[in-house]
Steps between C-alpha positions, in 0.01 A plus 500: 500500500350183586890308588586856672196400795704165454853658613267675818462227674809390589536875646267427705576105656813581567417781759169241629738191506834403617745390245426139625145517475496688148737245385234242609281718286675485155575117551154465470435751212823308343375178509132626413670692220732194330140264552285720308732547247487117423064487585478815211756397302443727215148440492293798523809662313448369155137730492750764406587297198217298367191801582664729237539247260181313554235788681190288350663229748539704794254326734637134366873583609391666832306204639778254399748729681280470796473126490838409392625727818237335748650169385857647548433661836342179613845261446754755626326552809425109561859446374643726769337355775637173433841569435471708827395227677752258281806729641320539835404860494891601389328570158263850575496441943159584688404742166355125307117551557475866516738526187294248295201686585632843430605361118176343445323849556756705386565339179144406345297786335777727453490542120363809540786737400628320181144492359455866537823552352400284222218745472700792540351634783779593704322729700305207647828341532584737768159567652539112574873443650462811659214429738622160523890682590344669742297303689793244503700799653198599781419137612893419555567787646192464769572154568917583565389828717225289739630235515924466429458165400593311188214261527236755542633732193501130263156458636322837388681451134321142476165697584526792243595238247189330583315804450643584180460163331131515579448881339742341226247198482184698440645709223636240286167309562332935411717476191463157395118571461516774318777359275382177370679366226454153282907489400606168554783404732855593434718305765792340317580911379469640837644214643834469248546903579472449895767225592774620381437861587345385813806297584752787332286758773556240810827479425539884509337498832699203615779702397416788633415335836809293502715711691261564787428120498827430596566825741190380713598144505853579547512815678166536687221776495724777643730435167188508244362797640828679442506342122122597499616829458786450347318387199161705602568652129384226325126666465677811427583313132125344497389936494764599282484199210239275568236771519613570073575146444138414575319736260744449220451142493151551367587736256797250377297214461232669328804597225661177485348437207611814330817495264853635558507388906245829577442407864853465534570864471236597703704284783809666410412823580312427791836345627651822474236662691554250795847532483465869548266419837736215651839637431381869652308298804859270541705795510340720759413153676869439547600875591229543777481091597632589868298788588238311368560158650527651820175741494260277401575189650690645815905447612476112566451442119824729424657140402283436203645846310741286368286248344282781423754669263638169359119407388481827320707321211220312404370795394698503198391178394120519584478807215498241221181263547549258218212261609277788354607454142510113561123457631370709273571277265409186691864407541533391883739232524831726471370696807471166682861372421625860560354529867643119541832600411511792718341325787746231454798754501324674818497161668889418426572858605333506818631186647854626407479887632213492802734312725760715390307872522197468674163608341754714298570216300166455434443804325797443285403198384137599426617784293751330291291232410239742335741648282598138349152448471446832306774420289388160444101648381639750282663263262161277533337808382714626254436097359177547533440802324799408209679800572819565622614547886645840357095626380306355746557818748558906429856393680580854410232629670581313793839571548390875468237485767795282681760806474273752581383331819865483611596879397184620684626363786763772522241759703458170792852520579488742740450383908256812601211284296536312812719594755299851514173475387412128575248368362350814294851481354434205357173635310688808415749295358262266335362805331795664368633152408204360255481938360928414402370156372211643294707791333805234448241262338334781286867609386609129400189501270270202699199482336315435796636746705417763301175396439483458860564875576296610215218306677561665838532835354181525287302300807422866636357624196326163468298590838450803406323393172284275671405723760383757224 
């Protein structure tokens, strides 16, 4: 819910802003984005690990997340102004002192999600990014509606960051009275967890953000806005996998200590669960990417359907997240030499096909350098875990939900989805599609699937109960 007010936006810019002046707009978000991936660095993240294990230490762990991310926030931002100034302004441009600004306010006090997690209180979890979502969403999309201008809409984010790091500021001070605790410091633990998953998680980003690097440096703003939405499916995976990653890390690391690799098969099957979610959401994706290229963002972004569809194929990939089985047991390293690899492949891959395709290329590149770095985590984990590459995944399962995703695909064939009924056609079709998927699944004998349509069809009688 919370990364589906994320995918609004965009919507929106694009019909407040020119392509120009919304490129201008995700340069900055890109840069802000690939910066605060290297001030959190992992930080806040490993709550989600050491709470569980250690809830007696909870207030100890939280306040050296806070000042270990002060202290990180601090050096990116001063190192960023220099270099900018080193390279005379080629580095980040006229964004240096409102982008250093934005990180240190955006960055600091923001450990609020991965505690409650820790605490699982998800419903918190989404009270929180949810008012935050949205007022993100109603302050941009003032500013770009008054005003038109890049500067202003940078501006009014720096001031509701402001505003949320002091609210953020008087609860953790709330909580920290209320929470004393005597446990002595634990730095070199957090600390040996952190860098390598915090550098394993800026190389993701750095990875991720490759691709538009070079397209605005390269290209200009007019080409990153049409790879902005080429690519604008990249929170799409964050609802779909990260959303069950999350939660099942706590639950994994609470069982590491258990015998016969328990956590790992709670992973396993929650792999074929998000397999069932991306490979359904990548094929109707694909199907309807024109009509709904087109319709959201207008005609003039009718050249990104192409990197659109192309991106989809990460899709496939993003269903297996192997850093969940490799954090939970405090095993970070082969994340961070995974993400190098693939950014390294990314790089070589870029150079060779952007001149050659366009922002085209880019996508390309960025897609086949996640699946060599999936292939390269899965032996990591299989080493990890001393199990073979054949039992570390219900491959079966997989290749079912795989199959049945393609068969399904039968009742899209037809052009009256589109070519008739427009865009209802494409929720009509999205209907009928995921009702084939479900029976297929439920025929092939998924586990989850049928528990999934046992859960749907008892959830009437459910109400009902409670109501009485």
């Amino acid at each position: 819910m919370n990364y589906g007010l994320v995918l609004i936006s965009p919507v929106i810019l694009v019909r407040l802003l020119s392509i120009e002046e919304f490129g201008r707009y995700r340069e900055f978000l890109l840069y802000a984005g690939v910066l605060g991936s290297v001030a959190q660095f992992g930080i806040n993240s490993s709550l989600l690990r050491f709470l569980p294990d250690n809830p007696q230490s909870g207030l100890r762990f939280v306040n050296q997340a806070v000042l270990m991310t002060l202290v990180s926030s601090i050096l990116v931002a001063t190192g960023m102004l220099l270099l900018n100034h080193v390279f005379d302004g080629q580095l980040v441009g006229d964004y240096a002192a409102p982008l250093a600004l934005y990180l240190l306010l955006y960055v600091n006090l923001d450990f609020w999600e991965f505690l409650w997690l820790a605490e699982k209180r998800s419903s918190a979890v989404l009270r929180y990014t949810t008012a935050r979502l949205v007022a993100r969403i109603v302050v941009v999309t003032a500013s770009a509606a008054l005003t038109r201008d890049v500067s202003a809409i940078i501006s009014s984010l720096i001031c509701l960051e402001a505003v949320r790091l002091t609210l953020s500021a008087i609860g953790w001070r709330a909580r920290a009275r209320v929470s004393q605790t005597s446990e002595p410091a634990r730095w070199r633990e957090q600390l040996h967890y952190c860098l390598p998953f915090g550098a394993a998680l800026v190389l993701i980003t750095l990875n991720k953000s490759l691709g538009s690097l070079f397209v605005t440096k390269w290209l200009g703003p007019v080409a990153l806005a049409q790879y902005t939405i080429g690519t604008y499916l990249q929170p799409v995976i964050s609802v779909l996998r990260n959303s069950l990653s999350d939660v099942v890390l706590p639950e994994m690391a609470s069982l590491a200590r258990e015998p016969h690799n328990k956590g790992l098969e709670l992973w396993r099957r929650t792999t074929v669960m998000t397999a069932i979610l991306l490979f359904a959401a990548g094929v109707l994706l694909a199907r309807f990417a024109d009509v709904l290229v087109v319709t959201l963002f207008s005609d003039a972004y009718r050249p990104a359907v192409r990197l659109f569809q192309v991106y989809l194929l990460v899709f496939v990939r993003e269903a297996m997240d192997f850093g969940i089985p490799l954090r939970a047991i405090n095993m970070t390293a082969p994340i961070m030499r995974g993400n190098l690899i693939a950014i390294m492949v990314n790089a070589v891959l870029i150079l060779v096909l952007l001149p050659l395709w366009g922002a085209l290329g880019a996508v390309f590149a960025v897609v086949i350098g996640r699946f060599l770095e999936g292939a390269y985590l899965a032996w990591q984990t299989a080493r990890a875990y001393e199990i073979s590459l054949a039992s570390l995944a219900p491959w079966r399962d997989l290749l079912k939900v795989a199959a049945c995703a393609v068969l399904a695909s039968a009742v899209l064939y037809w052009r009256f989805w589109t070519e008739r009924l427009g865009l209802f056609g494409v929720l009509a079709g999205g209907a009928i599609y995921m009702m084939s998927l479900a029976l297929l699944l439920a025929g092939m004998r998924v586990p989850e699937a049928s528990l999934g349509l046992q859960l749907l069809l008892s959830a009437p009688a459910r109400v009902l109960r409670r109501r009485s």
